[in-house]
FIZAMI-355888 format. One record per residue (C-alpha): residue number from 1; y, x, z. Coordinates in steps of 0.001 Angstrom, whole numbers, plus 500000, padded with zeros to 6 digits. Each point is the difference from the previous one (the first is absolute). Layout:
BEGIN
(r NUM; (Y; X; Z));
...
***
This chain:
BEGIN
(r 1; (845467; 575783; 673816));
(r 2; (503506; 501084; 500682));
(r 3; (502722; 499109; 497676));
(r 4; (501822; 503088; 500097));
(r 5; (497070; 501866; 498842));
(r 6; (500207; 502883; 497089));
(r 7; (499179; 499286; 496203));
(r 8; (496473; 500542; 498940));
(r 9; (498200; 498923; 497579));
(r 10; (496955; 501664; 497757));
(r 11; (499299; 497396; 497432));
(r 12; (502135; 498830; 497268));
(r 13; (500447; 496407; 499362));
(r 14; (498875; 499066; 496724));
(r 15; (502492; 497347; 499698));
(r 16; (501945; 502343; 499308));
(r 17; (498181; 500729; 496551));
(r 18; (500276; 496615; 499575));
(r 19; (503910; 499532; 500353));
(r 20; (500587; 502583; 497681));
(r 21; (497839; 498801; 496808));
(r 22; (500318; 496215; 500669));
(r 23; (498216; 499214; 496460));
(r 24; (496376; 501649; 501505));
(r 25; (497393; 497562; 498749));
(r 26; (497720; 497552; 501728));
(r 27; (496543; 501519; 500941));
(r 28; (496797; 498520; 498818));
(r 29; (498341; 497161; 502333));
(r 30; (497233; 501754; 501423));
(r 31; (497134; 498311; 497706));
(r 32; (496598; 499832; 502490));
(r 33; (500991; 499539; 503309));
(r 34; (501769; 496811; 501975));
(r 35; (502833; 500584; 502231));
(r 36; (499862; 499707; 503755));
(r 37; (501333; 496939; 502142));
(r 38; (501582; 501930; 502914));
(r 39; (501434; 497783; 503134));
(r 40; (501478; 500351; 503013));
(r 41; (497677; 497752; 502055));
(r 42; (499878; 498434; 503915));
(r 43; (502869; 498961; 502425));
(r 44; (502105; 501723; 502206));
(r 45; (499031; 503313; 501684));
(r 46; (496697; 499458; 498238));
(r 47; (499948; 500548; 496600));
(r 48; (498540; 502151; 497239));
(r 49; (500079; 501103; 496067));
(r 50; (497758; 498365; 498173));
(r 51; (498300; 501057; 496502));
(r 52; (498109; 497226; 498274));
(r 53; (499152; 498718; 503692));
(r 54; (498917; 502662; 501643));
(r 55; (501868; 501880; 502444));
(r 56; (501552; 503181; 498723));
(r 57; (502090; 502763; 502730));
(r 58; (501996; 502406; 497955));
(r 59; (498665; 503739; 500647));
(r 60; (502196; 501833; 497616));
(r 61; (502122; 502759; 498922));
(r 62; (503001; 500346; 497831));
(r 63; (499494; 501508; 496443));
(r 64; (501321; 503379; 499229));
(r 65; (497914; 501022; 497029));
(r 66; (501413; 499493; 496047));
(r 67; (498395; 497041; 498785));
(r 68; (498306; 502214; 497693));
(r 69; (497748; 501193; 502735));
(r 70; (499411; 496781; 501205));
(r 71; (496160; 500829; 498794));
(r 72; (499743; 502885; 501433));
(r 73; (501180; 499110; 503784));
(r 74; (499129; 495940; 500156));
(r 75; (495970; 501057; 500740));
(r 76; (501186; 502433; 502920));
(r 77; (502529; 496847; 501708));
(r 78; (497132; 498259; 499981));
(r 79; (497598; 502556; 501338));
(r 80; (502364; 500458; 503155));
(r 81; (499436; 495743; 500446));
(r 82; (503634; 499097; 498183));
(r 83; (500076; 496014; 498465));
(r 84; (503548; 500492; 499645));
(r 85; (502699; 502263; 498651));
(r 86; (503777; 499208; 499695));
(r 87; (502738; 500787; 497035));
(r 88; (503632; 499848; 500054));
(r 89; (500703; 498794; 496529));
(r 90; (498162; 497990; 497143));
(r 91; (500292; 499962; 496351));
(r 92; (497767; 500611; 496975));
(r 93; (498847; 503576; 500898));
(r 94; (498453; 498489; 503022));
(r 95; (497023; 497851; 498135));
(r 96; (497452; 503176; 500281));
(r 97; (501239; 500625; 503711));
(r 98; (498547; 496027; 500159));
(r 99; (497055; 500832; 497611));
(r 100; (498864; 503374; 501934));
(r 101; (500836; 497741; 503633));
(r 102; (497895; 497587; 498966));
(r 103; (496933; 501661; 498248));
(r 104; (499968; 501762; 503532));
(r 105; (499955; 496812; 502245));
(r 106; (503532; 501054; 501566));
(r 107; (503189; 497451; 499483));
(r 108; (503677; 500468; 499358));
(r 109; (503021; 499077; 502368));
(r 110; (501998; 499806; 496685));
(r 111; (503869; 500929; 500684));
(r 112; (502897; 499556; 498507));
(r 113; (503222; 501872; 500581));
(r 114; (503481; 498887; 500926));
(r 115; (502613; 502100; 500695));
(r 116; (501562; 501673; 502232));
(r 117; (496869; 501171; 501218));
(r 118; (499333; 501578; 503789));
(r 119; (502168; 502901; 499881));
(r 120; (503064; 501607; 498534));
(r 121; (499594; 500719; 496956));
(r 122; (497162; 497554; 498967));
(r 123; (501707; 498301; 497834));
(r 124; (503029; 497966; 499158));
(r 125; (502228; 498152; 502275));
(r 126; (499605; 496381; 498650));
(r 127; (502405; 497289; 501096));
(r 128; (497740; 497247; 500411));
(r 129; (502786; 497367; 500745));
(r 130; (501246; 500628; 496700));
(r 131; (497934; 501595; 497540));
(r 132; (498735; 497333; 497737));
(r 133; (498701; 502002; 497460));
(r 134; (497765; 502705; 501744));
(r 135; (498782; 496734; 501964));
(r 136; (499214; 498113; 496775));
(r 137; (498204; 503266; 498588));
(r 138; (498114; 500469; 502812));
(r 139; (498895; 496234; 500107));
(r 140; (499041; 500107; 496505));
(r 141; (497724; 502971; 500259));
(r 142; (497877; 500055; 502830));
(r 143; (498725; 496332; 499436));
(r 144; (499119; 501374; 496591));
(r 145; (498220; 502847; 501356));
(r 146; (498561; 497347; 501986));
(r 147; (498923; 498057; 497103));
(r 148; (498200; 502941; 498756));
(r 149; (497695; 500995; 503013));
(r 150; (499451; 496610; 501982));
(r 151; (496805; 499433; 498400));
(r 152; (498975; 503981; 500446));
(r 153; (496937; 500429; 503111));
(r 154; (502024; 503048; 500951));
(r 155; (502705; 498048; 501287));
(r 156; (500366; 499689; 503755));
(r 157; (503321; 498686; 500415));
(r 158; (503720; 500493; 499164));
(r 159; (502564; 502031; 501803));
(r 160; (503657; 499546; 499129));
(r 161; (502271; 502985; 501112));
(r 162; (499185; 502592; 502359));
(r 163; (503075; 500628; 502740));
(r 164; (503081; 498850; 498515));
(r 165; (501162; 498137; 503108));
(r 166; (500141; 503472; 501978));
(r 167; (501435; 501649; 496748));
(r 168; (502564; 497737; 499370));
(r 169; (501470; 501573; 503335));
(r 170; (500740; 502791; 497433));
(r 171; (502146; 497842; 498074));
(r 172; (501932; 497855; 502317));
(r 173; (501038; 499665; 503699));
(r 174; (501135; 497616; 502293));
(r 175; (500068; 496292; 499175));
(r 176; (499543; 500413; 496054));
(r 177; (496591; 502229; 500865));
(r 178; (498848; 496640; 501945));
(r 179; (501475; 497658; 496682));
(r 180; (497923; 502462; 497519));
(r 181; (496833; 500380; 502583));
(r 182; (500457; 495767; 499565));
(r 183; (500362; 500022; 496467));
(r 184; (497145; 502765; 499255));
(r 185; (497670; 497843; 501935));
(r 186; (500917; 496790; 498583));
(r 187; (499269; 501515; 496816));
(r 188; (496216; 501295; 500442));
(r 189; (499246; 496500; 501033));
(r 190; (501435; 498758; 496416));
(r 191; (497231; 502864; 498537));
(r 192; (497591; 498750; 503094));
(r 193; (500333; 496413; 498154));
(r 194; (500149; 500608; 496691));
(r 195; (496585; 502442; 500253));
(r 196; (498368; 497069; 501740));
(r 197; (500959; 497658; 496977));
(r 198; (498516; 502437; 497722));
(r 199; (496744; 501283; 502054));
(r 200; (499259; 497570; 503119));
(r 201; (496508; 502054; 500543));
(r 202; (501770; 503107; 501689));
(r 203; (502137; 500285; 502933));
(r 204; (503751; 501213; 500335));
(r 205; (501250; 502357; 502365));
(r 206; (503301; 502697; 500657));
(r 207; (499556; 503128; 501206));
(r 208; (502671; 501414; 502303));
(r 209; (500695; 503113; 501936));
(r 210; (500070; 498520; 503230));
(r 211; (499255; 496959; 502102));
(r 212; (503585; 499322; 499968));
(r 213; (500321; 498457; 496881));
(r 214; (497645; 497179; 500691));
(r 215; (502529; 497965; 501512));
(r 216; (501423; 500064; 496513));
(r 217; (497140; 499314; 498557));
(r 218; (499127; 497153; 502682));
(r 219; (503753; 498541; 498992));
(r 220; (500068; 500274; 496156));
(r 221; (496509; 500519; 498615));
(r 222; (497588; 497092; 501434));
(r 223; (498264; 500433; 496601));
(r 224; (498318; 503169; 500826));
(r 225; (496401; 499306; 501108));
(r 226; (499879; 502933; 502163));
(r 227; (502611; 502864; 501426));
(r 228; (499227; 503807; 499223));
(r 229; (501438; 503010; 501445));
(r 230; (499738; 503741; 500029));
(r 231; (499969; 501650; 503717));
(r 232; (498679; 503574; 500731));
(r 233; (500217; 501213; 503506));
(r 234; (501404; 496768; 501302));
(r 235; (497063; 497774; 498436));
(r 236; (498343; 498938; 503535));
(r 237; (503317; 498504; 500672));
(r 238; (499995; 497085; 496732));
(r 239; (497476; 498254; 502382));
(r 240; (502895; 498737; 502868));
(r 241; (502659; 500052; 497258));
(r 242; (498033; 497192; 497998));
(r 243; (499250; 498089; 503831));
(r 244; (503749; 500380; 500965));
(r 245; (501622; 499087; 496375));
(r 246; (497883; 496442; 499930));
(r 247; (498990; 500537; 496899));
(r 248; (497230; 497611; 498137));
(r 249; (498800; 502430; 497050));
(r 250; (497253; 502430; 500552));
(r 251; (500771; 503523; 498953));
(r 252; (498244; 503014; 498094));
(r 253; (501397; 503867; 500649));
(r 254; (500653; 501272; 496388));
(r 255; (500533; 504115; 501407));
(r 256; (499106; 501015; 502829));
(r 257; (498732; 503303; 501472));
(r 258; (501077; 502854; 502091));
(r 259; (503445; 500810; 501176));
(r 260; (502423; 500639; 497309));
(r 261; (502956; 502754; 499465));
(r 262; (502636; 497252; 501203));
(r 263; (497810; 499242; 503542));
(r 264; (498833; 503474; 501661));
(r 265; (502509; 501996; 501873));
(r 266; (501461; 503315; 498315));
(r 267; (498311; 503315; 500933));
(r 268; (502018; 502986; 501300));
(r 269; (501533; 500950; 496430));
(r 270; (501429; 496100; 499839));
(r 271; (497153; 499046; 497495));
(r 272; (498234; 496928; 500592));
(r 273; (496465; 501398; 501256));
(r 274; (497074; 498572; 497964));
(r 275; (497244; 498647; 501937));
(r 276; (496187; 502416; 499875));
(r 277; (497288; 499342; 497543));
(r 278; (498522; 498414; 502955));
(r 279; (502887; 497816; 501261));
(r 280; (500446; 498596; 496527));
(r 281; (496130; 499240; 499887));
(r 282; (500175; 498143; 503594));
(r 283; (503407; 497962; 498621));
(r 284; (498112; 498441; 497097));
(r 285; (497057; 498816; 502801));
(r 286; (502916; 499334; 502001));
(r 287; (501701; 497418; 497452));
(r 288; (496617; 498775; 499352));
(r 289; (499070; 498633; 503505));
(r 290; (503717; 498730; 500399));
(r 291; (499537; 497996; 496765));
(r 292; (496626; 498348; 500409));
(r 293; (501270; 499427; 503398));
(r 294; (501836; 497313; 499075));
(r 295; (497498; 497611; 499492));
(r 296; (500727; 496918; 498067));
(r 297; (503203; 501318; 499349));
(r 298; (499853; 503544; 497868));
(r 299; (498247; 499916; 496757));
(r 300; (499252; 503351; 499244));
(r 301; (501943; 503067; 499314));
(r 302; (500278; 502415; 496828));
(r 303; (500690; 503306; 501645));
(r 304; (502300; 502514; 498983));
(r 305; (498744; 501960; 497492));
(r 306; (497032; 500423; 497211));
(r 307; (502151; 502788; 498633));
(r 308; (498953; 504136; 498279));
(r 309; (503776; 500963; 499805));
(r 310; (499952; 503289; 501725));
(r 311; (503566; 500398; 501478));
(r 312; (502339; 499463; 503003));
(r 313; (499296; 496036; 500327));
(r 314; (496498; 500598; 498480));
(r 315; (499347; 502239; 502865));
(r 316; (500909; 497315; 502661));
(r 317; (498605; 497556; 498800));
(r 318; (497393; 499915; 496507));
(r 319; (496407; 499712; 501207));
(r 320; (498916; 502655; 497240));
(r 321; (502763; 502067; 498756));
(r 322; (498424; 501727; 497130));
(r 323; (497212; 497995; 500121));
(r 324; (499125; 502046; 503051));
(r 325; (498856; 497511; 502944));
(r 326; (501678; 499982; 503313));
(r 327; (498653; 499193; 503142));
(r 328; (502179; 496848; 499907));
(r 329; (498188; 499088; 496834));
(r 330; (496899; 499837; 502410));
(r 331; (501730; 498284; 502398));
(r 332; (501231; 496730; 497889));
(r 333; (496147; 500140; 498475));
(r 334; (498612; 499307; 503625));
(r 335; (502416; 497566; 500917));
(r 336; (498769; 497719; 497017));
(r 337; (496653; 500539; 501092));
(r 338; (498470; 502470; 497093));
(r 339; (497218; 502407; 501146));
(r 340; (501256; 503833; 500498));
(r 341; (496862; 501098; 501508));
(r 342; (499246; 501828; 496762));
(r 343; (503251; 500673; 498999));
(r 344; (501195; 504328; 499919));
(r 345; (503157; 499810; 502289));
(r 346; (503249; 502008; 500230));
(r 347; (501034; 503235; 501586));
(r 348; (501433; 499437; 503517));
(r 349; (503222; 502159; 500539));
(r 350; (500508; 499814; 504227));
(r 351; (502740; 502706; 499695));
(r 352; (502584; 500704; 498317));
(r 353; (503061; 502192; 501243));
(r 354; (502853; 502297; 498741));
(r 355; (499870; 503327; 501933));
(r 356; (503083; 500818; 501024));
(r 357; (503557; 498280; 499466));
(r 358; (499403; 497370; 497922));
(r 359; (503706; 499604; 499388));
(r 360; (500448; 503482; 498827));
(r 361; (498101; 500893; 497521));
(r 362; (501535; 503034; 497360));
(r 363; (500523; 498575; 497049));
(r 364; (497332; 502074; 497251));
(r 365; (498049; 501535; 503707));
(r 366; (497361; 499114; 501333));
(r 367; (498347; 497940; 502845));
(r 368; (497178; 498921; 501419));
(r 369; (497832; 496892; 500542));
(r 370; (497479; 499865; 502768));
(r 371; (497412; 496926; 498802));
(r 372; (496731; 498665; 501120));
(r 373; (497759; 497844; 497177));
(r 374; (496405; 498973; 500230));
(r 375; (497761; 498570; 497789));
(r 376; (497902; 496914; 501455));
(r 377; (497163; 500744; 497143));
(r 378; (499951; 503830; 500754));
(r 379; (501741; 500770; 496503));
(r 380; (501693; 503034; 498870));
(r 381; (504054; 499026; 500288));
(r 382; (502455; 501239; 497469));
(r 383; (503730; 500558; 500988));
(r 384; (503262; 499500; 498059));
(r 385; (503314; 500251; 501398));
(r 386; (502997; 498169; 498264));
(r 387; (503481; 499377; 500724));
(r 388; (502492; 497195; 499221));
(r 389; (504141; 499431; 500277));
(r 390; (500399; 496334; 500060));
(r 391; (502152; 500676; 502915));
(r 392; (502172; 502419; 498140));
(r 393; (500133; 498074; 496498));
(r 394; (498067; 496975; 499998));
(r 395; (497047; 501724; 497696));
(r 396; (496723; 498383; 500940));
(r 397; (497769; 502807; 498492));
(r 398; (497911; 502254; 501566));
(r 399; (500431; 503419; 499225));
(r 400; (497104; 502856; 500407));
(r 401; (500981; 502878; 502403));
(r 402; (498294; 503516; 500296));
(r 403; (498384; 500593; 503275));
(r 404; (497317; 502146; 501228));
(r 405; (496893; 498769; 502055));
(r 406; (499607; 502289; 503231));
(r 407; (497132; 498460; 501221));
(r 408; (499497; 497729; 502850));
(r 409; (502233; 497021; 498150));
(r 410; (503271; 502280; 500135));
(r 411; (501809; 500018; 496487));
(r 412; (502686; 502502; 499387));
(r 413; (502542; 497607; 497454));
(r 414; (502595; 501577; 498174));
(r 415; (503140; 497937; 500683));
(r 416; (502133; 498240; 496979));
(r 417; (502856; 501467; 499057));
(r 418; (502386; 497423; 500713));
(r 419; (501984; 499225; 502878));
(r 420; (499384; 496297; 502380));
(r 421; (496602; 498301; 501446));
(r 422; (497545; 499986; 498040));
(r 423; (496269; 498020; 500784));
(r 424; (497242; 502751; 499422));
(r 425; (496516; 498312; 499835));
(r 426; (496303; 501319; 500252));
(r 427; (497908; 498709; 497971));
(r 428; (496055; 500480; 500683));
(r 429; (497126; 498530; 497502));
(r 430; (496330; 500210; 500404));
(r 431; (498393; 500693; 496115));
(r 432; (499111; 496045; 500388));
(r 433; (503130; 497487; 498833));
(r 434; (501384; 500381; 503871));
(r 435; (503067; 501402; 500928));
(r 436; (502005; 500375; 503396));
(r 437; (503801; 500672; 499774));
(r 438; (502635; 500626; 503464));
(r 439; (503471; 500717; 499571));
(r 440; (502693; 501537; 502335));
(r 441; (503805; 500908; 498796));
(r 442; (501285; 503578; 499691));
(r 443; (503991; 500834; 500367));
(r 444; (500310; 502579; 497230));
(r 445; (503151; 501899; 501036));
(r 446; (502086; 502291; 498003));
(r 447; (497999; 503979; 500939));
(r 448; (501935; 502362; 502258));
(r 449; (502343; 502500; 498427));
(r 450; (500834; 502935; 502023));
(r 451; (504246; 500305; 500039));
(r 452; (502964; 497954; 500396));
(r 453; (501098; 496833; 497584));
(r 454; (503451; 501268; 499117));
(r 455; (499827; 496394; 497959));
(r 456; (499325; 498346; 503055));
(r 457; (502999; 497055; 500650));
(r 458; (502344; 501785; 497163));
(r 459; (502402; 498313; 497604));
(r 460; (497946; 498621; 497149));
(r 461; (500638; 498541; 496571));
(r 462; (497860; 498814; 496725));
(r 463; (500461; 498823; 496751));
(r 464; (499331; 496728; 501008));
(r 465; (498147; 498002; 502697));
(r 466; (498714; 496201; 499932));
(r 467; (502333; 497504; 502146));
(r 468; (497258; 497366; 500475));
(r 469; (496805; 498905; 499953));
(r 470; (497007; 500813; 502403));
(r 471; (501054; 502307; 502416));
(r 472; (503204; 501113; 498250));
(r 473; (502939; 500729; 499997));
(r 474; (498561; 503680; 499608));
(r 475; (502508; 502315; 499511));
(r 476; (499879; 504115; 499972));
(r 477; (500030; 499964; 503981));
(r 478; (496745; 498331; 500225));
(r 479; (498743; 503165; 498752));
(r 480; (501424; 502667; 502422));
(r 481; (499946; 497743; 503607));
(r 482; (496334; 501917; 501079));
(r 483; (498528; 496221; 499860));
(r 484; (497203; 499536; 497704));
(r 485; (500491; 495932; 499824));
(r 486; (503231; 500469; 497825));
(r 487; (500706; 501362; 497097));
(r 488; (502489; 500766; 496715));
(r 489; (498846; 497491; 497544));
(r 490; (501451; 500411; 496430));
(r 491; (500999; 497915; 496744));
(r 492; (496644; 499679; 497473));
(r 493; (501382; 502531; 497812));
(r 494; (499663; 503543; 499330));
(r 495; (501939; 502544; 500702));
(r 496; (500809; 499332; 503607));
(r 497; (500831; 502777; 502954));
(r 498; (500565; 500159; 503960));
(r 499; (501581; 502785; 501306));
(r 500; (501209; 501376; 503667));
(r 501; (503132; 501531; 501411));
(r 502; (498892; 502482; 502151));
(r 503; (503769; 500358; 501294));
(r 504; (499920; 503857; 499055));
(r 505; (497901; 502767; 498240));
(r 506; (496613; 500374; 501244));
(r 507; (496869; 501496; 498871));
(r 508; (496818; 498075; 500357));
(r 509; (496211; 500764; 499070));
(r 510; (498142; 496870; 500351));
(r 511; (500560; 496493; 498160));
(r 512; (497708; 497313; 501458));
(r 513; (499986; 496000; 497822));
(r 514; (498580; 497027; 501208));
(r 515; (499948; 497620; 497354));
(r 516; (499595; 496729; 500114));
(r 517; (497857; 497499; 497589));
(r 518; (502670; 501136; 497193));
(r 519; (499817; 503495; 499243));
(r 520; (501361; 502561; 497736));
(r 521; (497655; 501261; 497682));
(r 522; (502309; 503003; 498364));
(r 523; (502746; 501079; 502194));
(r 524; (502009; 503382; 501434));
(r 525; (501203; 501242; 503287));
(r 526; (503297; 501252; 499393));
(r 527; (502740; 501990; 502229));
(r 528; (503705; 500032; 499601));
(r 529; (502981; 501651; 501159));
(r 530; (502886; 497244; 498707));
(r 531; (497575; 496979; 499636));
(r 532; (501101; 500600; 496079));
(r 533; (497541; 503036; 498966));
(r 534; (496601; 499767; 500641));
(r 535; (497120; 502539; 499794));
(r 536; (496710; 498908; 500722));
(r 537; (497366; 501086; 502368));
(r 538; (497359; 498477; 499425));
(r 539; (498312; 497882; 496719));
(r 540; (497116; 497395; 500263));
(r 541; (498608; 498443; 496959));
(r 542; (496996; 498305; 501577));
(r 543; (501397; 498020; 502582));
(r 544; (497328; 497789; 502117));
(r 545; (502018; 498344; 502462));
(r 546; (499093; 500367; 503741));
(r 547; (501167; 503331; 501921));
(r 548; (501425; 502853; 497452));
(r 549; (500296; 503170; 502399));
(r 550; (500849; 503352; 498748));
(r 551; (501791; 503251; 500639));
(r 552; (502612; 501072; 498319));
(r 553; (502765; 502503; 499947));
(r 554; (503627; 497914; 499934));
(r 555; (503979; 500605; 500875));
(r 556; (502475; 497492; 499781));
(r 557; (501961; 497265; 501552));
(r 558; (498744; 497411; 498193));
(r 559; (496081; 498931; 499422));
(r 560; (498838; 497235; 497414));
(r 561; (497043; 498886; 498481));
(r 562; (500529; 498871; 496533));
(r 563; (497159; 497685; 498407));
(r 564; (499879; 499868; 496382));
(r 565; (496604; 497986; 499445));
(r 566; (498774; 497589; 502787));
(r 567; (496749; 499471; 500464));
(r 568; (499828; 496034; 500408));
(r 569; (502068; 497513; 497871));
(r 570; (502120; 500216; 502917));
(r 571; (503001; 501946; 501408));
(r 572; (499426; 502586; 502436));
(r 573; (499521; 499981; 503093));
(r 574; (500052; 502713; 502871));
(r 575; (499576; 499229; 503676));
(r 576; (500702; 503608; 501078));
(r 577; (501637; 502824; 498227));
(r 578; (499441; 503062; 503015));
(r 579; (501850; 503295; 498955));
(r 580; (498846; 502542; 502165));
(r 581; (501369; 503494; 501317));
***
């Protein structure tokens, strides 16, 4: 997996629970049933996981669900042949997680989370050369989580972090990121050893983001009975990395699957291009062969991801978002050798394009999506069309648009109505718990206006503007340059105004606004002749954000908007302010 990859991730740690209410209480021992004893068995290049003597190969996937609906979804892991799924954090809401695992004949890679975490933003940037006391806590409480499950049959084994030597790269640089990648290491084999002193019937391992961080691991944690790493697209590659690195600790893959966002090229709006229904289907058989190719060697895998959350990441990657099965939920259910013969299987969508320019589509208009779905079981296929901006401002819900069915798979979508790329996906179900989703991006562009921007390049000024941050400074100009990737951004308060020097008198009739996330809910168009009197042209009250056109009847040198309520706990914030004659 490359290091340089973007953040993801779909489940959150409950560790995190944990660090915040330190004083949860220890769960009840699990009263009729013995714990496993769970070894790494054999000799080099030929070994294997052991539970209770026989030999056990990890066909998992990683948990998504609330442990709530741990009953619910435990029966269906197992239907689709799963022993095996894999958590990210441990504590005493996990016991009916164990309970529900283990009533099902499925086991639990256990985690526990350390920070920083795989990408920005993941979580804290510990200095593990000198911070004694998140070390200490950390030392005290997963041994006592420990404690509490070792004797539970729903315990596989334990997993201590999950790609902290790749995210520590978003802490530190240079020598001291080599000193802390050193010291982080160091300090999972302290856990790796105290765990073992506590529960010597269940292996240790690390997960990482990348086979580069088993040298680390090789160096500083010889504790660890096995290595574990997460690799996508480049998973048929951990195979010569483990041969050329000498290394003398099998392995298991802890997520793998298709391509990810941070591995497939960008499509012709500079969006990475998800892979089809299909493609992402063929990368979980893909990952599959690569793993169990490694005989002697690779454990097992728990593939990325047993998840219903129906958004952006959902999308790529959740075997049922919605509870609505993909036909990558089929796929990972042959690979571990479960029968589909029977089984009612998803719409197949072989076509999916945007008619027309796809990178200039009228904001609010309309445009058209030429698609081809079958059904492999002859059923009756529902569409849905939906849109989402994660490109624009990082939301990761999917929105419903209107369209119109023509016939023949073409879908006439009415566009959002705010400016930059947005990922437009059809959805298509089959009345039977199947779905199949494709997604292509849309450039939604400010709509035509016929006349000249007398606004266009002028002398601008505003209330105030932000100075930093993001993408700022974003001063009055960014508002008036014609470029709909700046913009005026203003101080969180209300009232706040921009207004233009048109350099002399001039009448103008249209007023087109493209707003950005932060809009004005109540504001005026106003016209002056001194830049001291104002009379206003137009009045909106139930401001929506997105494109505001309208014509109106104006004279004056000067041209302002003046918000008096925003519509976000924000400031405002305009990318273009067109005056037109």
């Amino acid at each position: 997996m490359s290091a340089t990859r973007a953040t993801r991730r779909f489940a959150v740690p409950l560790t995190l629970a944990l660090l915040a209410t330190p004083g949860l209480a220890l769960p009840a021992q699990h009263a009729d049933a013995a714990g496993s004893v769970v070894k790494v068995t054999g000799s080099q290049g030929d070994w294997q996981l052991s539970v209770n003597g026989s030999p056990y190969q990890v066909k998992g996937l990683t948990w998504g669900p609330a442990v709530a609906d741990a009953d619910k979804y435990l029966p269906d892991l197992r239907s689709m042949g799963v022993n095996t799924i894999r958590t990210w954090g441990t504590d005493a809401t996990s016991k009916p997680l164990f309970d529900s695992a283990a009533a099902n004949g499925v086991k639990v890679i256990a985690g526990f989370w350390l920070q920083p975490g795989g990408g920005p933003g993941s979580g804290g940037c510990v200095n593990y050369l000198t911070d004694t006391a998140y070390k200490s806590q950390m030392l005290g409480e997963f041994p006592k989580w420990v404690e509490a499950y070792k004797d539970h049959p729903g315990v596989l084994m334990w997993n201590v972090g999950n790609e902290s030597v790749l995210g520590l790269q978003n802490c530190y640089t240079g020598d001291e990121l080599e000193r802390q990648r050193d010291a982080y290491t160091t300090f999972v084999n302290d856990i790796a050893k105290k765990i073992h002193s506590v529960d010597p019937n269940h292996p240790v391992t690390s997960t990482d983001a990348w086979t580069g961080a088993w040298p680390y691991y090789k160096k500083n944690a010889p504790d660890l009975d096995l290595y574990a790493v997460n690799s996508y697209n480049a998973v048929c590659d951990i195979k010569s990395a483990w041969q050329q690195g000498g290394y003398t600790k099998p392995y298991i893959v802890t997520e793998t699957g298709p391509a990810g966002e941070w591995e497939v090229p960008d499509d012709a709006n500079g969006v990475p291009e998800e892979p089809a229904d299909r493609a992402k289907a063929e990368g979980y058989t893909k990952a599959w062969g690569c793993v169990t190719g490694h005989k002697g060697v690779a454990l097992g895998a728990t593939m990325f991801h047993y998840g219903t959350e129906y958004d952006f990441g959902g999308i790529w990657f959740n075997l049922l978002p919605a509870g609505q099965k993909r036909l990558s939920y089929y796929a990972v259910k042959r690979a571990y050798g479960a029968d589909t013969s029977r089984d009612n299987t998803p719409p197949v969508i072989t076509e999916m394009n945007v008619v027309g320019d796809a990178a200039k589509v009228p904001a609010g208009g309309s445009f058209t999506l030429a698609t081809k779905a079958t059904d492999p079981d002859g059923d009756a296929l529902g569409y849905e069309v939906l849109g989402n901006s994660m490109y624009i401002d990082k939301d990761k819900n999917l929105t419903p648009l209107r369209f119109a069915d023509e016939g023949s798979g073409r879908l006439k979508v009415t566009a959002p109505d705010r400016t930059g790329v947005w990922k437009i996906y059809v959805k298509v179900t089959d009345g039977k718990g199947n779905v199949g989703v494709e997604t292509r991006s849309v450039r939604v562009v400010a709509p035509p206006v016929d006349g000249t921007n007398i606004a266009l390049g002028r002398a601008a000024t505003a209330s105030s503007y932000q100075t930093g941050g993001g993408d700022c400074p974003c001063t009055a100009a960014g508002a008036v340059d014609g470029k709909p990737t700046t913009r005026w951004a203003s101080d969180w308060s209300d009232p706040q105004w921009l207004q233009v020097d048109l350099g002399s008198s001039q009448t103008f009739k249209h007023v087109q606004l493209n707003w950005e996330t932060s809009y004005a809910k109540t504001y005026a168009v106003q016209t002056s002749d001194d830049g001291q009197n104002w009379r206003t042209v137009r009045e909106v009250k139930d401001g929506n954000g997105g494109i505001d056109d309208f014509d109106v009847t104006g004279t004056g040198r000067y041209v302002r908007v003046h918000g008096t309520v925003r519509g976000t706990g924000y400031g405002y914030s305009l990318c273009e302010f067109g005056v037109y004659r």
